[in-house]
C-alpha positions in Angstrom: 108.9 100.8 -20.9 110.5 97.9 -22.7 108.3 95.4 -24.6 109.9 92.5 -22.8 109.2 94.3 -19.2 105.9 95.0 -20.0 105.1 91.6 -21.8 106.9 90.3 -18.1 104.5 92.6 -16.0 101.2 91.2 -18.3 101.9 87.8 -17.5 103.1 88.4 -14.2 99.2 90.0 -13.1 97.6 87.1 -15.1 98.9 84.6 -13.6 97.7 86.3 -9.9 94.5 87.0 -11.5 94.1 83.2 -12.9 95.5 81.6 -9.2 93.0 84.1 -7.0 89.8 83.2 -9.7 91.0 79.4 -9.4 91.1 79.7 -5.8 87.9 80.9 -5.6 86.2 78.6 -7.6 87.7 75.8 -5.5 86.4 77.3 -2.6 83.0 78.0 -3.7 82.9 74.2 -4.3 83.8 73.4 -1.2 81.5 75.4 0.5 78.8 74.1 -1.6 79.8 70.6 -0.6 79.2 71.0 3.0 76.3 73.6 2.7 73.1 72.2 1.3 71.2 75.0 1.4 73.5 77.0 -1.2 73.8 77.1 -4.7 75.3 79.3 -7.2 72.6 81.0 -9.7 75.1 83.0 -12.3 77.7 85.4 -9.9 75.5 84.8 -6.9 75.3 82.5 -4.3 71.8 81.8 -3.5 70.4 79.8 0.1 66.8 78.4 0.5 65.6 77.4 3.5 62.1 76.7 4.4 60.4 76.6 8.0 57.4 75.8 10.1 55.8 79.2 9.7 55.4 83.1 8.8 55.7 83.3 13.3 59.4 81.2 12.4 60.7 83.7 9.7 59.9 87.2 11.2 62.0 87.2 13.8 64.6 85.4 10.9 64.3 88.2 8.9 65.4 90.9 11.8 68.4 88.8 12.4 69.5 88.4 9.0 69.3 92.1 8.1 71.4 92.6 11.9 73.7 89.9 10.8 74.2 91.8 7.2 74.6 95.4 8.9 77.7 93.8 11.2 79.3 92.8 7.8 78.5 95.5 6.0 77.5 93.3 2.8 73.9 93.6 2.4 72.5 90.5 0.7 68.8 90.3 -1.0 66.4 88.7 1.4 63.4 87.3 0.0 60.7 85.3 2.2 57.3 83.8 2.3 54.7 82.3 4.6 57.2 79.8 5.1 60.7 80.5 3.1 63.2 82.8 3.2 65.8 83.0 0.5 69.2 84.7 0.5 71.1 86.4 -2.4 74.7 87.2 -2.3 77.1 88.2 -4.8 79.6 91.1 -4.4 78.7 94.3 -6.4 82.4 96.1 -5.7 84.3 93.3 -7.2 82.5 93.4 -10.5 79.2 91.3 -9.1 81.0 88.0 -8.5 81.2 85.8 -5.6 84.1 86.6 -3.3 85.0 85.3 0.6 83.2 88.1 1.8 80.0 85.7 0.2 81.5 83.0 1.3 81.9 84.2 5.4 78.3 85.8 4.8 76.8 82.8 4.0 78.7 81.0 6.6 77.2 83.0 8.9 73.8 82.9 7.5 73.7 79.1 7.9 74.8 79.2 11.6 71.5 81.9 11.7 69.2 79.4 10.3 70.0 76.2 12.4 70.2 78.0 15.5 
């Protein structure tokens, strides 16, 4: 291959690779805007919540691991007495945050205020 086609191809993938990763960030900022609950810890977006009761989060818990099994992106759910916290990052795409995160914790919000 010819320098000047490959030098083409090379800037041609890194300028989709810097749009999608500057996509991304802008909508992990959005999200965060309008979702309280969520922050970003490192590559993971990370939701606290914290309710009335251990009888409030048990029957959280079921739903969120029901919630995770329909998406097929399984999330690390940690809870208390009164807490439950929600880990999400995507491990296939190099442990970064990615819409899958983003529809997850969508999702995961709708859960907790029901």
């Amino acid at each position: 291959m010819p320098r000047e086609t490959f030098l083409y191809l090379f800037w041609y993938y890194l300028n989709i690779v810097y749009v999608k990763l500057f996509h991304m960030e802008q909508t992990i900022e959005q999200f965060l805007a309008t979702h309280p609950d969520w922050c970003v810890s490192g590559e993971t977006l990370v939701g606290n919540w914290k309710l009335s009761g251990f009888d409030a989060v048990k029957p959280l818990v079921g739903k969120l691991c029901n919630l995770a099994d329909s998406f097929n992106h399984h999330p690390t759910v940690t809870f208390g007495y009164n807490t439950i916290q929600v880990e999400t990052t995507t491990h296939d795409a190099g442990n970064t945050i990615t819409e899958k995160d983003i529809e997850l914790a969508q999702r995961v919000t709708q859960l907790m205020t029901e």
